[in-house]
Structures are given as structure tokens and as C-alpha cells.
Residue, then its C-alpha position, 0 to 999 in steps of 0.5 A: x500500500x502507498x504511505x500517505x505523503x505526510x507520513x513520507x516528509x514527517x522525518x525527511x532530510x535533506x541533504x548537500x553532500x560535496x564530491x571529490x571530483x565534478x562528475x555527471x556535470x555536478x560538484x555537490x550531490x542532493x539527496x532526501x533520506x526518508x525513516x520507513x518502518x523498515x528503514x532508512x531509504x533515499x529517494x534522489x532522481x537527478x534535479x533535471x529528471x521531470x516528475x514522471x520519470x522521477x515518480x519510479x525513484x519514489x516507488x522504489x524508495x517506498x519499497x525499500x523504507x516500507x517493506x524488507x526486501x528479499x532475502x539476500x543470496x550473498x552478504x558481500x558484492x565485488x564492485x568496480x571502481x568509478x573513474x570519471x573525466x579526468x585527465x590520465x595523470x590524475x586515474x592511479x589517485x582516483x582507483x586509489x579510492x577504491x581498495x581492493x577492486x579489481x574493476x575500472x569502469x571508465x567514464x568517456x565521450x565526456x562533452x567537449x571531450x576528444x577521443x585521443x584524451x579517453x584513450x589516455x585515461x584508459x590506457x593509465x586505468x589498464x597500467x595501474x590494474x595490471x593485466x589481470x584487472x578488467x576495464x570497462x568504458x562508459x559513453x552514456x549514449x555520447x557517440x553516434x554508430x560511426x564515432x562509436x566504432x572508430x572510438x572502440x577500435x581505438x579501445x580495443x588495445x585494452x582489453x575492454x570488458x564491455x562497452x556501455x551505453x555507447x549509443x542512445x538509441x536501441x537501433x544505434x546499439x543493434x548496428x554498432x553489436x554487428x559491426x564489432x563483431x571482430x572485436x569481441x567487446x560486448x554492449x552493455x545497456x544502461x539508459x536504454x534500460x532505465x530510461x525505456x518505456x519498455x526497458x526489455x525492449x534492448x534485450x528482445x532486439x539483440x542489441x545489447x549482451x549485458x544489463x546494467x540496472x539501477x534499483x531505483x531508476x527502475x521502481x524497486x529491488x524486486x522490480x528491477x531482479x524480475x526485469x533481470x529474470x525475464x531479460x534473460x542477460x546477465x546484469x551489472x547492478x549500478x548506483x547513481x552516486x547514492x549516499x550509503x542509505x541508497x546505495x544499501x537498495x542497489x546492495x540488496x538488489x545485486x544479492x537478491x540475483x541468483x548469478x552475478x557474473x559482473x562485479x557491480x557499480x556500488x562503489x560510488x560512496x568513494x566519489x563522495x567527499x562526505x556521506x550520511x553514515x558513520x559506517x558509509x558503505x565504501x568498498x572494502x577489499x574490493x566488495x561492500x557489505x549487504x546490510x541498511x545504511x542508518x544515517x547519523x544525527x550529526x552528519x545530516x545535521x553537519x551536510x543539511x541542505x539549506x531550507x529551500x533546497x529541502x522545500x523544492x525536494x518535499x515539493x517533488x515528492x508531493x508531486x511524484x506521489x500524486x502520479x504513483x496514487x491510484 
């Protein structure tokens, strides 16, 4: 049943938590943590997102603060390290954040960016992990078919796990999968997933080997693990630069799947410069534990955003349960 919207804003707080390095275009991350008789649960689509598109990250944090989620399969989960657009001689600092893991994924195709800067910071993620490590690459539909197909096999020397969300369209994604076909590197599907009408259109198109899935974007722990069922692909379980208490849902959905064949993207608790918790869930050995978030007094006290920052979130949270009410 949907809480009332009083009930959901009694014990909100917002929070303005600073980054270490500019990522997705922003330096400070806003959050709104709501106590649920379950728990605590976050709810934070990014501020450009329209309430529709929103309502999805209400319906999940509802679902996590107000019922227990499923019973997990794993109490720890590998996860990779985040490297932003950062120039080459700053990556070994960056992956330094993340101890113990053994996967980089690469942000590229930044705007305004130039591909021989990309292949440099790939190049420096590939040196700091060594051989045995694994790279991956992330263009956030940044590149058309053709740059695509010239930027991966620029990549190629790499050893590339996958390549995600290159293109923005699925049929974009259908051609590129057919023209690398000598290059072995498969297509992960990020915002063709999360932001479809129908997120399992990529997988009955073939135009995707992999499912990157984000809990929240997608209405719910068992929301997003029934879309991985029924797609049939293997699935990353990523973050949207969450504090510890949302990163903690993404936790339980990446435990909550029977096969987890890639290390997941729930280590961005290290690209923030603060965070909520007193035990934050940072990557530790290369893995971050199963288990709820509970934020600290003094930290959300300590990081509040200011009183107009935390009317316009009780606004769009107002709004977004009008749109998930029946």
C-alpha cells in the first residue's frame, strides 16, 4: 500500500553532500533520506529528471523504507571502481579510492571531450590494474554508430570488458553489436534500460549482451531482479552516486540475483567527499557489505541542505506521489 505523503516528509532530510571530483556535470550531490518502518531509504532522481520519470525513484524508495526486501543470496558484492573525466595523470589517485577492486569502469565521450584524451585515461586505468584487472568504458549514449566504432577500435588495445551505453538509441546499439563483431567487446545497456518505456525492449532486439540496472531508476529491488529474470542477460547492478542509505537498495538488489557474473557499480560512496553514515558503505577489499545504511544525527545535521533546497525536494515528492496514487 502507498504511505500517505505526510507520513513520507514527517522525518525527511535533506541533504548537500560535496564530491571529490565534478562528475555527471555536478560538484555537490542532493539527496532526501526518508525513516520507513523498515528503514532508512533515499529517494534522489537527478534535479533535471521531470516528475514522471522521477515518480519510479519514489516507488522504489517506498519499497525499500516500507517493506524488507528479499532475502539476500550473498552478504558481500565485488564492485568496480568509478573513474570519471579526468585527465590520465590524475586515474592511479582516483582507483586509489577504491581498495581492493579489481574493476575500472571508465567514464568517456565526456562533452567537449576528444577521443585521443579517453584513450589516455584508459590506457593509465589498464597500467595501474595490471593485466589481470578488467576495464570497462562508459559513453552514456555520447557517440553516434560511426564515432562509436572508430572510438572502440581505438579501445580495443585494452582489453575492454564491455562497452556501455555507447549509443542512445536501441537501433544505434543493434548496428554498432554487428559491426564489432571482430572485436569481441560486448554492449552493455544502461539508459536504454532505465530510461525505456519498455526497458526489455534492448534485450528482445539483440542489441545489447549485458544489463546494467539501477534499483531505483527502475521502481524497486524486486522490480528491477524480475526485469533481470525475464531479460534473460546477465546484469551489472549500478548506483547513481547514492549516499550509503541508497546505495544499501542497489546492495540488496545485486544479492537478491541468483548469478552475478559482473562485479557491480556500488562503489560510488568513494566519489563522495562526505556521506550520511558513520559506517558509509565504501568498498572494502574490493566488495561492500549487504546490510541498511542508518544515517547519523550529526552528519545530516553537519551536510543539511539549506531550507529551500529541502522545500523544492518535499515539493517533488508531493508531486511524484500524486502520479504513483491510484
Amino acid at each position: 500500500m502507498l504511505p500517505e505523503v505526510d507520513d513520507l516528509l514527517a522525518g525527511m532530510r535533506v541533504v548537500a553532500l560535496p564530491m571529490v571530483t565534478r562528475f555527471r556535470g555536478i560538484t555537490v550531490r542532493e539527496a532526501a533520506l526518508l525513516p520507513g518502518p523498515a528503514g532508512w531509504t533515499e529517494f534522489a532522481p537527478f534535479v533535471e529528471y521531470d516528475d514522471e520519470e522521477a515518480a519510479a525513484w519514489l516507488a522504489a524508495a517506498i519499497d525499500f523504507g516500507w517493506s524488507e526486501p528479499p532475502a539476500p543470496a550473498r552478504d558481500v558484492v565485488l564492485v568496480n571502481a568509478t573513474v570519471p573525466a579526468v585527465p590520465s595523470g590524475a586515474v592511479a589517485g582516483v582507483l586509489a579510492r577504491f581498495p581492493g577492486c579489481r574493476t575500472a569502469k571508465v567514464k568517456v565521450a565526456e562533452p567537449g571531450g576528444r577521443l585521443e584524451d579517453d584513450v589516455a585515461r584508459v590506457r593509465a586505468a589498464r597500467q595501474v590494474l595490471g593485466p589481470e584487472g578488467r576495464v570497462r568504458i562508459d559513453a552514456n549514449a555520447g557517440w553516434n554508430v560511426d564515432e562509436a566504432e572508430h572510438a572502440l577500435r581505438a579501445l580495443s588495445p585494452f582489453d575492454l570488458e564491455y562497452a556501455e551505453q555507447p549509443c542512445a538509441r536501441l537501433e544505434e546499439l543493434a548496428e554498432l553489436r554487428d559491426r564489432i563483431r571482430d572485436l569481441a567487446i560486448p554492449i552493455a545497456a544502461d539508459e536504454s534500460v532505465r530510461k525505456a518505456a519498455d526497458p526489455l525492449a534492448v534485450a528482445r532486439a539483440g542489441a545489447a549482451d549485458v544489463l546494467v540496472v539501477k534499483a531505483a531508476p527502475l521502481g524497486g529491488v524486486r522490480r528491477a531482479a524480475a526485469l533481470v529474470a525475464e531479460s534473460g542477460l546477465p546484469a551489472v547492478v549500478s548506483s547513481a552516486i547514492d549516499t550509503s542509505v541508497g546505495l544499501a537498495m542497489g546492495a540488496y538488489l545485486a544479492a537478491a540475483l541468483p548469478e552475478l557474473q559482473y562485479d557491480c557499480g556500488l562503489g560510488t560512496a568513494a566519489l563522495l567527499a562526505a556521506d550520511v553514515a558513520g559506517e558509509p558503505l565504501l568498498p572494502v577489499d574490493g566488495a561492500i557489505e549487504v546490510r541498511r545504511s542508518t544515517p547519523s544525527s550529526a552528519l545530516l545535521d553537519r551536510w543539511a541542505a539549506p531550507a529551500e533546497r529541502a522545500t523544492w525536494w518535499a515539493d517533488r515528492i508531493r508531486r511524484c506521489h500524486a502520479l504513483l496514487a491510484p
